[in-house]
N, C-alpha and C positions, 0 to 999 in steps of 0.2 A: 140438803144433800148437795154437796158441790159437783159442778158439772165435770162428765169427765174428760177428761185428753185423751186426744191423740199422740197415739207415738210417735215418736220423732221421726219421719221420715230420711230414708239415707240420701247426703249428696250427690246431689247428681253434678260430673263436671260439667262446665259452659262449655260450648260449641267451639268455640274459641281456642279455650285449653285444650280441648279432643283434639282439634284440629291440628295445633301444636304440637301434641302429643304425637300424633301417629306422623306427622314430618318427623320429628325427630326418628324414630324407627325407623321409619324407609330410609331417611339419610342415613344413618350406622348399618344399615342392612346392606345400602349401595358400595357402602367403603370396607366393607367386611368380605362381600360377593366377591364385587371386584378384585379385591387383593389376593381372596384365594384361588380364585379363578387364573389370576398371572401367574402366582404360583406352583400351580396346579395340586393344590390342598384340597381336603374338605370341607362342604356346603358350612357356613354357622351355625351354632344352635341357637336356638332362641332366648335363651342365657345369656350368650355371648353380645348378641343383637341389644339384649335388653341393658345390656352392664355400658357399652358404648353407648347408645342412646341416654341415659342417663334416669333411666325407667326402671321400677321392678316388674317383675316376672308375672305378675299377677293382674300389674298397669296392661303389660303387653297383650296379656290375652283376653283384656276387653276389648280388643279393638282387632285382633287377628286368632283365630281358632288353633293356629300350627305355624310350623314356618312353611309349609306350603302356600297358607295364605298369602304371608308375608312377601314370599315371592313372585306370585299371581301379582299383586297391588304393582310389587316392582315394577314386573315386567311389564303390566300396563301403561303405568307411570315413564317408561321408557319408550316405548311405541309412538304415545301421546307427544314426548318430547321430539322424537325423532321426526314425525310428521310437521311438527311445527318449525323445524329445522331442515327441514326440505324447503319447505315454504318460503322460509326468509333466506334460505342460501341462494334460491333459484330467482327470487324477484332481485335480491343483490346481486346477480351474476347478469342478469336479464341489464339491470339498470349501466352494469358498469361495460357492458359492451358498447360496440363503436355503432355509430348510426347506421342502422342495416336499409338505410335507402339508397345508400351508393351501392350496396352489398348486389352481385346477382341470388336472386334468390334459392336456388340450391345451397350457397355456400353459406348464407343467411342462419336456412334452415339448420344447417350442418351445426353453424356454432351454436345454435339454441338448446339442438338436442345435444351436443358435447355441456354444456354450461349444465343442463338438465342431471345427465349423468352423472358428474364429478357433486355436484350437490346430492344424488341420491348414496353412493357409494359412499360419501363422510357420514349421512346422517344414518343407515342403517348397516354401515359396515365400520364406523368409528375410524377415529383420526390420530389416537395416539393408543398408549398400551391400557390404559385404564378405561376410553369407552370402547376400545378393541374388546376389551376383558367384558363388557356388561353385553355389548351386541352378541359374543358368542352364547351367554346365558341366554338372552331373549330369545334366541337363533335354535336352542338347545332344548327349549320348553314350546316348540310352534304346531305341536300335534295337538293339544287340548280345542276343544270347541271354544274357548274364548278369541284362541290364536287364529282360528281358523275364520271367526267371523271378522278379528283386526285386519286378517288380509282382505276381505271382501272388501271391506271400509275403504283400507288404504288403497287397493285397486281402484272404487273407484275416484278416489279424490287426486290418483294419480293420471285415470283419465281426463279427469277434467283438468288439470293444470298441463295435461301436454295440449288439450285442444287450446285452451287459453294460449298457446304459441303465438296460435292465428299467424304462422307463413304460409305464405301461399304457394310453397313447395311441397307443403305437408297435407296431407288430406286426412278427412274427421275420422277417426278408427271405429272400424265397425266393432260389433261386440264380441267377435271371435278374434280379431287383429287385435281388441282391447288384453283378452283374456290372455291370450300370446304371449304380449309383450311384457305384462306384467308381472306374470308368472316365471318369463324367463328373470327377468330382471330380480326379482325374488330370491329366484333360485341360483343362479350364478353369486349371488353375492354372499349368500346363506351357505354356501358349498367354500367360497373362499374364505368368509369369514371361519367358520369353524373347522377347516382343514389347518387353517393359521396359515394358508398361502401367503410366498414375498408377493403375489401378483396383486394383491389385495392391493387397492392403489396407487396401483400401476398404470403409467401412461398406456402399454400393450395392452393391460386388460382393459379398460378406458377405450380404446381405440374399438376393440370387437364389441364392447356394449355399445358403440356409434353406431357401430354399423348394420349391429341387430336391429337399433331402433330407427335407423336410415331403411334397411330393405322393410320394413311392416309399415313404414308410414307417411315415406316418399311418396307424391302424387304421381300417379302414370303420364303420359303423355298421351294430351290425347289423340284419338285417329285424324289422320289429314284427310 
């Protein structure tokens, strides 16, 4: 009696191609969003999503349940990037200043946290119409428990790169001056972003985000 077989087993895609695969989505998902978001059209469908990415319909929802998914991943996916462009705007801005040893050190501190600022407002308030358009998406979806623990994150990794200052005009922010400052920072940019303010970077608004971050984390003087 000949032995029997097994049934064919169904393919499975490589990790590789998955990987590929669901880049592809999020990019046509990014340029789909965006564009109607400037617009001001309706969300994609996942149709839509799937016909640009160059996917069928059936590809797309192994890899995302809905376009709620789809969008969750985004807005991740943009968080993720916007922190790492904090990063690199604020160490490029840090490097391309003047040697802050002849500097007196208030005025020091001043341009650090300006250099700070102008790098936060590009990276989560966007720099032209098209990441203008995806921040006010991310901006738009910040009630969910995922959003809410990304702000924790990014609090505190925004704590630790103002302490990395290390001026010696600035003093270490307690956890209430931490909560503060972040929060306000957050929220001013989140308010101008999805109002669609002209003040959205702006030198004026720029200037009062100085100074909020000037009066929380100025060192005192101390007693004679």
């Amino acid at each position: 009696m000949p032995a029997a077989t097994e049934p064919p087993k169904r393919r499975q895609p490589s990790q590789q191609r998955a990987q590929h695969t669901v880049q592809a989505i999020l990019q046509a998902a990014v340029k789909l969003f965006a564009e109607r978001e400037m617009r001001g059209q309706p969300e994609p469908t996942t149709e839509q999503i799937a016909a640009l990415a160059g996917v069928s319909v059936g590809s797309l929802y192994q890899y995302f349940a809905d376009r709620a998914a789809i969008l969750r991943a985004l807005i991740e996916q943009q968080r993720d990037a916007a922190m790492l462009a904090l990063e690199a705007m604020l160490a490029e801005r840090m490097a391309a200043m003047p040697a802050t040893a002849g500097m007196p050190g208030k005025e020091a501190a001043r341009a650090a946290l300006r250099a700070y600022v102008q790098a936060y407002v590009l990276s989560f308030g966007g720099y032209d119409d098209h990441t203008r358009a995806l921040a006010r998406l991310a901006w738009r979806h910040d009630r969910d428990e995922d959003a809410v623990a990304a702000l924790r994150m990014a609090s505190e990794r925004i704590g630790a790169q103002l302490q990395a200052l290390g001026m010696g005009a600035l003093r270490v922010p307690a956890p209430a001056q931490m909560f503060a400052l972040t929060r306000a920072l957050f929220g001013v940019v989140r308010a101008a972003s999805l109002e669609r303010s002209p003040l959205l970077g702006s030198p004026a608004l720029e200037d009062e985000l100085v100074r909020l971050c000037w009066g929380l984390l100025q060192r005192e003087p101390e007693a004679g």
